[in-house]
DRENTORKOL-3810 file (N, C-alpha, C; in nm, 4 decimals):
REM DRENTORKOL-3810
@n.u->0.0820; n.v->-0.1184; n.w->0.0000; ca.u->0.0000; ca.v->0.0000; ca.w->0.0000; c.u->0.0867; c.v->0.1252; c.w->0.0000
@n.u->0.2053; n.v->0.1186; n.w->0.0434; ca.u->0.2944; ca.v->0.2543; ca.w->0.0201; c.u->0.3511; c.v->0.2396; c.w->-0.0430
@n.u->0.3759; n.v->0.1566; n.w->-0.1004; ca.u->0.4944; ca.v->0.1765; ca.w->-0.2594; c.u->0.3583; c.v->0.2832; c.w->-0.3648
@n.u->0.2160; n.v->0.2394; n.w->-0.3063; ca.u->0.1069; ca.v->0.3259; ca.w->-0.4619; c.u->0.0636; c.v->0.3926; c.w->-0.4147
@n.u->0.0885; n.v->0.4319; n.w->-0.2732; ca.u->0.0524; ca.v->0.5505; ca.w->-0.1728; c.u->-0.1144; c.v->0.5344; c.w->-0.1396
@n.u->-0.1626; n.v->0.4148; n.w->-0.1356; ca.u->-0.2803; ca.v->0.3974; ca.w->-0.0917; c.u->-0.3008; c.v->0.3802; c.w->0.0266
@n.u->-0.4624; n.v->0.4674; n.w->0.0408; ca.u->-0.4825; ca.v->0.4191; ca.w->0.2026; c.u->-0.5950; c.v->0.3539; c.w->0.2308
@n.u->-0.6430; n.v->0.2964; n.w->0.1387; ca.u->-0.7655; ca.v->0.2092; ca.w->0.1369; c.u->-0.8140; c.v->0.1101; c.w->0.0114
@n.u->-0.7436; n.v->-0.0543; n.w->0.0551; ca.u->-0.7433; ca.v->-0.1192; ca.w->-0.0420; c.u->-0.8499; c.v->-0.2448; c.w->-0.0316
@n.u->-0.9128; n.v->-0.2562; n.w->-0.1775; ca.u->-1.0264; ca.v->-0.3329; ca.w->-0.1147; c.u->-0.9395; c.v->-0.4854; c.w->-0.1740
@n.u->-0.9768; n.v->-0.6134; n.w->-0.1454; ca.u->-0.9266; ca.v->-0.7109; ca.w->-0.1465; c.u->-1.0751; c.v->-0.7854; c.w->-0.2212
@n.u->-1.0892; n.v->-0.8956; n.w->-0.3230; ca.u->-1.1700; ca.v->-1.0032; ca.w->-0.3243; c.u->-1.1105; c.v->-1.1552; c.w->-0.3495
@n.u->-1.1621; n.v->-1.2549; n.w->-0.3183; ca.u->-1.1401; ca.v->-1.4193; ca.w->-0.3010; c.u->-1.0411; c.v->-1.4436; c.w->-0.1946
@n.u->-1.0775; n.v->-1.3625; n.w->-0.0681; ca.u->-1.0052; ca.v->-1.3921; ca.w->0.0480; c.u->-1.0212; c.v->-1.5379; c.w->0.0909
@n.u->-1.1312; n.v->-1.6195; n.w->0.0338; ca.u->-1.1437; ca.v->-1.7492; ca.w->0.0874; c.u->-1.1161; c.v->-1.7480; c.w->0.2797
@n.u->-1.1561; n.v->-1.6298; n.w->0.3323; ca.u->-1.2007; ca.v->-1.6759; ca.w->0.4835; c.u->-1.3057; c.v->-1.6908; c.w->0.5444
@n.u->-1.2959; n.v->-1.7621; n.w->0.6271; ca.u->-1.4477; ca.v->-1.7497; ca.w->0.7072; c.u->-1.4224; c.v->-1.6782; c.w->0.8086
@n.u->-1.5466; n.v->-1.6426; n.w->0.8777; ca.u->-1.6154; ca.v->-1.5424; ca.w->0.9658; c.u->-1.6170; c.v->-1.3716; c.w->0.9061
@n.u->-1.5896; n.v->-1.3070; n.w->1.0290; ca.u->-1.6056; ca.v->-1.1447; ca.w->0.9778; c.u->-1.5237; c.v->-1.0675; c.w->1.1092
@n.u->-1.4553; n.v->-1.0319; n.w->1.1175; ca.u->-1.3989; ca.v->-0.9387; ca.w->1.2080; c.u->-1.2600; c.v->-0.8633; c.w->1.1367
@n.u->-1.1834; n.v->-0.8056; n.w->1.2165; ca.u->-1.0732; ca.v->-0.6948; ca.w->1.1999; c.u->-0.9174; c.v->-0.7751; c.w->1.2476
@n.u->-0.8324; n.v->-0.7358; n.w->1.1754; ca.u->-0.7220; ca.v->-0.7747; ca.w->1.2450; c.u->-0.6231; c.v->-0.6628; c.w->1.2038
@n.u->-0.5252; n.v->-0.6470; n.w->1.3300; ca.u->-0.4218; ca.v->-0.5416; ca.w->1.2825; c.u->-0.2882; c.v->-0.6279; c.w->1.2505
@n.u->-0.2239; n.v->-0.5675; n.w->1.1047; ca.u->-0.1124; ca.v->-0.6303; ca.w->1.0739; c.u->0.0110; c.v->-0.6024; c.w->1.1412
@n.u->0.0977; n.v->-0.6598; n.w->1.0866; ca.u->0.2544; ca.v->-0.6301; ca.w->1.1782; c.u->0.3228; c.v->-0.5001; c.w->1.1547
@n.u->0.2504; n.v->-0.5112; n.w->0.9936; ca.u->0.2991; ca.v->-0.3595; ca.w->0.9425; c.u->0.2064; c.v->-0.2422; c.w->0.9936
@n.u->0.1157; n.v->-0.2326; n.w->1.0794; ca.u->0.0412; ca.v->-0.1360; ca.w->1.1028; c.u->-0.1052; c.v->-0.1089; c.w->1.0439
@n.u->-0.1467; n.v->-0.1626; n.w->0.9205; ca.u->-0.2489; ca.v->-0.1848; ca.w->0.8967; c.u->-0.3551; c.v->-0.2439; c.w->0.9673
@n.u->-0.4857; n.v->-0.2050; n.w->0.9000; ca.u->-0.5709; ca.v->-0.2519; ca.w->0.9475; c.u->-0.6687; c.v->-0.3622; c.w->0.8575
@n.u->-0.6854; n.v->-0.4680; n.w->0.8819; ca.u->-0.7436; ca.v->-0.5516; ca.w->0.7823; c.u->-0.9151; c.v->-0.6057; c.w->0.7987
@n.u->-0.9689; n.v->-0.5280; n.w->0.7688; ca.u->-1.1361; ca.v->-0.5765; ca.w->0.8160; c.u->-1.1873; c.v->-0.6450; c.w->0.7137
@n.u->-1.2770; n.v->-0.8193; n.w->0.7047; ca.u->-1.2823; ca.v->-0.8740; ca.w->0.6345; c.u->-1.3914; c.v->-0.9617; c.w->0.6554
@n.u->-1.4487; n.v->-1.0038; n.w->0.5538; ca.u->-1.6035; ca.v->-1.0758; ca.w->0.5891; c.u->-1.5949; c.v->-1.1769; c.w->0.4510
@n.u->-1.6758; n.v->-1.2753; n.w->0.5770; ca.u->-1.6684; ca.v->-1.4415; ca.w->0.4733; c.u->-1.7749; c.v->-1.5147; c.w->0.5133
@n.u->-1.8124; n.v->-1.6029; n.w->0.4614; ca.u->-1.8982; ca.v->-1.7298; ca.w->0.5362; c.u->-1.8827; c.v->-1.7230; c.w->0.6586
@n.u->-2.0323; n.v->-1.7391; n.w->0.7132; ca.u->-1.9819; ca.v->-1.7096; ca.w->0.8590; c.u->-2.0919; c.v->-1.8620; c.w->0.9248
@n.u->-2.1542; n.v->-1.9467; n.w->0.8644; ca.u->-2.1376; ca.v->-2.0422; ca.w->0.9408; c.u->-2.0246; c.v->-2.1410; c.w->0.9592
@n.u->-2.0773; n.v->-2.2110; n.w->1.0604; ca.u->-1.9971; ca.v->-2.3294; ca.w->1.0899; c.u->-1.9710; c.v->-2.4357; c.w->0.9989
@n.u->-1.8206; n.v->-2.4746; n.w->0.9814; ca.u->-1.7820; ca.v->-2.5553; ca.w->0.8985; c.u->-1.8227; c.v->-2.5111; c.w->0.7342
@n.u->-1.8026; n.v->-2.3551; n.w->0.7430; ca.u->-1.8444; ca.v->-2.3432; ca.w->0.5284; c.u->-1.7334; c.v->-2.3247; c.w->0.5061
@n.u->-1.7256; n.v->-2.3293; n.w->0.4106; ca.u->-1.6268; ca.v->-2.3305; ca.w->0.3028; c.u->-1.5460; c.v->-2.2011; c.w->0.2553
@n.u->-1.4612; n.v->-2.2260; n.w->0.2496; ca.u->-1.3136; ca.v->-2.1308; ca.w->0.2364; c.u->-1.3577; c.v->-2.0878; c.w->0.0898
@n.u->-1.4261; n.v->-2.0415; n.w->0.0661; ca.u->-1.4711; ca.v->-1.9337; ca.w->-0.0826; c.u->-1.5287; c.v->-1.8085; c.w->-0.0579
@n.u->-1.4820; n.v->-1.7708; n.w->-0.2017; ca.u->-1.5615; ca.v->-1.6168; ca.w->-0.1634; c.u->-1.4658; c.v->-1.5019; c.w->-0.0547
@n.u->-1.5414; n.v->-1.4482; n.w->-0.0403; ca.u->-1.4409; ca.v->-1.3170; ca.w->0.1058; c.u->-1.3926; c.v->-1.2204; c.w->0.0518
@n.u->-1.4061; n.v->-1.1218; n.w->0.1088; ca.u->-1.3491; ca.v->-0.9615; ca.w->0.0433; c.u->-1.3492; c.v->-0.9035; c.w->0.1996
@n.u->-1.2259; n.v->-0.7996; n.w->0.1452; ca.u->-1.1855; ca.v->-0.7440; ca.w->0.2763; c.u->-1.1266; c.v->-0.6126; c.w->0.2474
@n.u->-1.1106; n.v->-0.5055; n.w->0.3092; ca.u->-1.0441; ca.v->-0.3657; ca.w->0.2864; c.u->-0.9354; c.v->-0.3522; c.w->0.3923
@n.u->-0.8443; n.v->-0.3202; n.w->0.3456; ca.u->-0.7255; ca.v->-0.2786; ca.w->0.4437; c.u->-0.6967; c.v->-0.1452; c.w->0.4206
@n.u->-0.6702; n.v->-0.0906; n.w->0.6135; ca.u->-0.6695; ca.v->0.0641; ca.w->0.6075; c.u->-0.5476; c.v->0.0809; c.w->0.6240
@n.u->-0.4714; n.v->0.1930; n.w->0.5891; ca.u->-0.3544; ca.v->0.2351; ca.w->0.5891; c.u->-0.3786; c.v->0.2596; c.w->0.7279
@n.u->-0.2724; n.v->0.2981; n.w->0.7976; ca.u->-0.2361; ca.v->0.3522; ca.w->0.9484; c.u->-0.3136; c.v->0.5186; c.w->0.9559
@n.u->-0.3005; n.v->0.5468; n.w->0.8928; ca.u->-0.3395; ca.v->0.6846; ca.w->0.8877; c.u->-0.5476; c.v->0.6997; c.w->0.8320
@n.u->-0.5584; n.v->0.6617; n.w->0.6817; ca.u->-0.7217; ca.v->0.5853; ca.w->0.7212; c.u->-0.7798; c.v->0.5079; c.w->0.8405
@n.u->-0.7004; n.v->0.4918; n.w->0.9057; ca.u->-0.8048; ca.v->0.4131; ca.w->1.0503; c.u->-0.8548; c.v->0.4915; c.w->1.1539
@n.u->-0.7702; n.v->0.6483; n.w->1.1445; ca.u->-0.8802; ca.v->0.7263; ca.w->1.2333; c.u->-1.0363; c.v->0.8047; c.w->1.1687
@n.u->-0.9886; n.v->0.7612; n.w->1.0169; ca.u->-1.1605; ca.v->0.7950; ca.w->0.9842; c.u->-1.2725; c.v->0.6973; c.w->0.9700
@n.u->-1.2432; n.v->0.6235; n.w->1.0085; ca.u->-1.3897; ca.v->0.4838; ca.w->0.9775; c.u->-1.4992; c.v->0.5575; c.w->1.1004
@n.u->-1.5792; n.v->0.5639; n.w->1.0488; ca.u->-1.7215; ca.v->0.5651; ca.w->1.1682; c.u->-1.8416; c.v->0.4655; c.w->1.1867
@n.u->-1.7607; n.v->0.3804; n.w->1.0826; ca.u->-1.8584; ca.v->0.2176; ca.w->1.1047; c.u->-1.7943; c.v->0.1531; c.w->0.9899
@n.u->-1.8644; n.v->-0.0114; n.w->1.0320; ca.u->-1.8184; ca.v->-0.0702; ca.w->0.9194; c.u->-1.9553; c.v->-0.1437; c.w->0.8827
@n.u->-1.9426; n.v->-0.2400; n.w->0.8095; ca.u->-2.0435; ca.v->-0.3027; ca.w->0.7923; c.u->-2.0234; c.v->-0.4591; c.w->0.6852
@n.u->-2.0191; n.v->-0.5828; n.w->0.7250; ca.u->-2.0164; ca.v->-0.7139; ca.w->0.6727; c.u->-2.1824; c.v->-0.7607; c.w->0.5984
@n.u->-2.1526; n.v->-0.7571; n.w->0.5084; ca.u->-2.2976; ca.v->-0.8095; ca.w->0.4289; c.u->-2.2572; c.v->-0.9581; c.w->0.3708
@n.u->-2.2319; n.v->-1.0325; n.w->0.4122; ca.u->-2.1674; ca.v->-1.1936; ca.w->0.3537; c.u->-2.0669; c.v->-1.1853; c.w->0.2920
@n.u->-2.0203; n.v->-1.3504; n.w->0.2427; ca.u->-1.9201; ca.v->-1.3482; ca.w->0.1921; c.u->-1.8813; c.v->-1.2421; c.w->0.0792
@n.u->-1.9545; n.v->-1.1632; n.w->0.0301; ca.u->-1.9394; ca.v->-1.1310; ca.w->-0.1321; c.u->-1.9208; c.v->-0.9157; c.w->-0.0986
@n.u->-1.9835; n.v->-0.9013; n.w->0.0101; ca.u->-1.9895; ca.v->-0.7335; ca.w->0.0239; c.u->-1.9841; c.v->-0.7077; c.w->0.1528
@n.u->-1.8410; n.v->-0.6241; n.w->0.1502; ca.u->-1.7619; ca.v->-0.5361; ca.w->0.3146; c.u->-1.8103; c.v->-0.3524; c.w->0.2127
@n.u->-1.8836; n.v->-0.3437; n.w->0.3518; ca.u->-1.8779; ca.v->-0.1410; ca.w->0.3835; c.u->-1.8095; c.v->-0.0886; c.w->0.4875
@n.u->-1.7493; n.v->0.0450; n.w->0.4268; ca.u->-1.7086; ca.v->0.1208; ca.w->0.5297; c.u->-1.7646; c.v->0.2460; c.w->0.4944
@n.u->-1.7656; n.v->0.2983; n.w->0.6014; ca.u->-1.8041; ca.v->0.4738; ca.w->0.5858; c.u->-1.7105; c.v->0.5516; c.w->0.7033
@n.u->-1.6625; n.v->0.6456; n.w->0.5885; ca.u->-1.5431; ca.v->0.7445; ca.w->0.6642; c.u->-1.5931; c.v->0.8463; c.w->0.6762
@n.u->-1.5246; n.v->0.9294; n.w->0.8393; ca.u->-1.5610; ca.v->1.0820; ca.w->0.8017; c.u->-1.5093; c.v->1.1577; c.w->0.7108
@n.u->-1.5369; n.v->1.2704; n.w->0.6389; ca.u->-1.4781; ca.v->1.3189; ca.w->0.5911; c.u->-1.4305; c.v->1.4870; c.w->0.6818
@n.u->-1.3688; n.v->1.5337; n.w->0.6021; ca.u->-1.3363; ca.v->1.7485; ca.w->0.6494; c.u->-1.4953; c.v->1.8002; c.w->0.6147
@n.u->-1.5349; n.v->1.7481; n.w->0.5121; ca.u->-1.6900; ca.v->1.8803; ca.w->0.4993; c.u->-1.7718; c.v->1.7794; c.w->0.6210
@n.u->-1.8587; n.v->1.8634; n.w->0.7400; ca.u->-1.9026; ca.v->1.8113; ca.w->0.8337; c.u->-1.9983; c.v->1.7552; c.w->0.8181
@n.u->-2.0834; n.v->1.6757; n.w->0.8981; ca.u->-2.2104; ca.v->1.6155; ca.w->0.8646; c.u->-2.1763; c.v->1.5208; c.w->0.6740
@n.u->-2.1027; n.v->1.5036; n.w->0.6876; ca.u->-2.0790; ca.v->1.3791; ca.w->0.5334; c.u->-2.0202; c.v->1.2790; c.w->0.5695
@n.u->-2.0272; n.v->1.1687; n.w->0.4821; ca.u->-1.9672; ca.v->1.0144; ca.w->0.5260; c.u->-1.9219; c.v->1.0107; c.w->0.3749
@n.u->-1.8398; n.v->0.8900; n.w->0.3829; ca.u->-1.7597; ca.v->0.8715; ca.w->0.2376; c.u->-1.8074; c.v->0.7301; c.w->0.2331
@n.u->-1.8514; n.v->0.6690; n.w->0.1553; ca.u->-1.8598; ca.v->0.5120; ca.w->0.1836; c.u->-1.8153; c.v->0.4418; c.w->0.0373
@n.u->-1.7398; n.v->0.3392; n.w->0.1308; ca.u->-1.6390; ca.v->0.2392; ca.w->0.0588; c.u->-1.7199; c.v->0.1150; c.w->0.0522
@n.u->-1.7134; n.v->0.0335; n.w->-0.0583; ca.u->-1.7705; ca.v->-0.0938; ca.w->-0.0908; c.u->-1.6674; c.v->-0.1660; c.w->-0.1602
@n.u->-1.6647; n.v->-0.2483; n.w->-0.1507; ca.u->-1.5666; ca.v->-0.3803; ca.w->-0.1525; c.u->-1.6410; c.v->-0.5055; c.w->-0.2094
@n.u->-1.6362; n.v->-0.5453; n.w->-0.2927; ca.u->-1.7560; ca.v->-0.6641; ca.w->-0.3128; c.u->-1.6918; c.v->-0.7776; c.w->-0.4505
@n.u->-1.7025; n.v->-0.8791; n.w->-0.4344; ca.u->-1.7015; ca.v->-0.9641; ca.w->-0.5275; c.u->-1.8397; c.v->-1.0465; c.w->-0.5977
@n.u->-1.8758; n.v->-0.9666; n.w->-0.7013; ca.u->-1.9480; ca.v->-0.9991; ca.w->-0.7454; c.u->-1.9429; c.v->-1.1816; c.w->-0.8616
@n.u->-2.0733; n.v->-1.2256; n.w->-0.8731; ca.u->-2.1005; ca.v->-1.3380; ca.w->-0.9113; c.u->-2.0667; c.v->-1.3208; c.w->-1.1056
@n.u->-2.0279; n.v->-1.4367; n.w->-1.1496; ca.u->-1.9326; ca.v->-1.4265; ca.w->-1.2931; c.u->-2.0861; c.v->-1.4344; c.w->-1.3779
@n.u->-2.0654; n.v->-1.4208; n.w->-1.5306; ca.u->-2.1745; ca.v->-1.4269; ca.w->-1.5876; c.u->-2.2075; c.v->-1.5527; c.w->-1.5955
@n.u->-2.1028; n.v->-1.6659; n.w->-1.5483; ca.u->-2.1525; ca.v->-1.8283; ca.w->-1.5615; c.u->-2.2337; c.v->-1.8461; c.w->-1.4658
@n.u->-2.2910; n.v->-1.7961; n.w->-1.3709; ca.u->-2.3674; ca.v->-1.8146; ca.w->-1.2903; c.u->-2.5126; c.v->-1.8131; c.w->-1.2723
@n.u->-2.5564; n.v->-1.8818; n.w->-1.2973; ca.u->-2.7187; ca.v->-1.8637; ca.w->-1.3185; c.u->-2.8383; c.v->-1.7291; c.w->-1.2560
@n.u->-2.9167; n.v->-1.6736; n.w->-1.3491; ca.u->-2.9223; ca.v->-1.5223; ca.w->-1.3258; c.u->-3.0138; c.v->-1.5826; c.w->-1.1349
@n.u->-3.0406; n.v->-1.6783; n.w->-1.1074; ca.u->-3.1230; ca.v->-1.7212; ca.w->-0.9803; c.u->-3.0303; c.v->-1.6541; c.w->-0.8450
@n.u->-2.9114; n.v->-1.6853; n.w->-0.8774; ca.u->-2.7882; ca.v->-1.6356; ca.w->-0.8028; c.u->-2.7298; c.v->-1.4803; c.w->-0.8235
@n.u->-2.7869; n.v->-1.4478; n.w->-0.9129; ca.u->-2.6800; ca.v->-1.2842; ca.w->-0.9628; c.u->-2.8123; c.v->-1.1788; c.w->-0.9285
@n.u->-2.9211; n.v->-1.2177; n.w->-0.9654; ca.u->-3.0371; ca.v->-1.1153; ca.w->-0.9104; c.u->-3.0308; c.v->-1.0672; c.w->-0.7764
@n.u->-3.0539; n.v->-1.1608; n.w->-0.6883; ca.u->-3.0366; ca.v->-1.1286; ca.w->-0.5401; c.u->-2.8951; c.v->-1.0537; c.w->-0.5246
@n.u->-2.7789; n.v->-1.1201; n.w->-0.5582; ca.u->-2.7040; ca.v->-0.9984; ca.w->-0.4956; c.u->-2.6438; c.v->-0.9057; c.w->-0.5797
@n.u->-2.7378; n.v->-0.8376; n.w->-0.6923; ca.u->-2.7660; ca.v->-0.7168; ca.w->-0.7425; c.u->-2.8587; c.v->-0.6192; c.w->-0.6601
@n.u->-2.9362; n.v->-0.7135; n.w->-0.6385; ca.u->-3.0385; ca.v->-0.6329; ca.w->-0.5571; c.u->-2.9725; c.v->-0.5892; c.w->-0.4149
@n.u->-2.9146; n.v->-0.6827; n.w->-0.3708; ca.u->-2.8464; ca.v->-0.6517; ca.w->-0.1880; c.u->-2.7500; c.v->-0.5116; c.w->-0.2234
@n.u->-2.6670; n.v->-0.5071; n.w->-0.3330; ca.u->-2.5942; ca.v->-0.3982; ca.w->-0.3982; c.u->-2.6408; c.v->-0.2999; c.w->-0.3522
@n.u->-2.7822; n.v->-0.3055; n.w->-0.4723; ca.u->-2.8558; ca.v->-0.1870; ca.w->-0.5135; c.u->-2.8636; c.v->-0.1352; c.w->-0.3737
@n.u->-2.9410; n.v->-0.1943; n.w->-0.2495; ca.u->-3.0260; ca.v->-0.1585; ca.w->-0.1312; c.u->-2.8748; c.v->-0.1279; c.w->-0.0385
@n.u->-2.7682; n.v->-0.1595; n.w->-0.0610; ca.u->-2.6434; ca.v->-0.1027; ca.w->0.0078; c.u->-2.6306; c.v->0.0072; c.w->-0.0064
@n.u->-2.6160; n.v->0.0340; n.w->-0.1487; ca.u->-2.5531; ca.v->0.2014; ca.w->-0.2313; c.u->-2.6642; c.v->0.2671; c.w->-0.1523
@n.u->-2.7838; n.v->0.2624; n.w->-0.1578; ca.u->-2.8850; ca.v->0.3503; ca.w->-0.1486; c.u->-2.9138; c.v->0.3729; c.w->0.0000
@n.u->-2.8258; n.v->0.3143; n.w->0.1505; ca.u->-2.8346; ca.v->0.3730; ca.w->0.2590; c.u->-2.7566; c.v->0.4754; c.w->0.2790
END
């Protein structure tokens, strides 16, 4: 992330399960969401990592399954949020039974 001077990188096919935060060795911050029952399967997962310096603006996060991580930052203009989406979406081989629904979960994300 500092060799491209980024401070907020989104990640997809983390293949983890559950959903929580971990801080790296290097100082980052790694928040990440996957299958979150018991015994599923290592597919799927997307995650955003904050630079050291992005981690004092998060004012929430938010895990929507394996496939879509939100964040919303403060920004300098007051009363505004910045929001970050992260998502691995479903390939066109996938039957539209599977790609509707999480178009739609999308759609109803962007629009809070």
């Amino acid at each position: 992330m500092r060799r491209y001077n980024l401070e907020v990188l989104g990640i997809s096919e983390t293949h983890w399960t559950k959903v929580g935060q971990q801080r790296l060795a290097s100082g980052e911050l790694l928040l990440y969401s996957g299958h979150e029952e018991e015994n599923a399967p290592h597919t799927q997962g997307v995650a955003l990592m904050l630079s050291k310096e992005a981690q004092h603006a998060p004012v929430g996060w938010e895990s929507h399954g394996p496939r879509i991580i939100k964040v919303s930052f403060k920004t300098k203009k007051e009363s505004s949020t910045m929001n970050v989406i992260q998502y691995y979406a479903p390939t066109n081989d996938y039957h539209e039974d599977a790609k509707n629904p999480f178009y739609n979960r999308l759609q109803s994300i962007i629009e809070k």
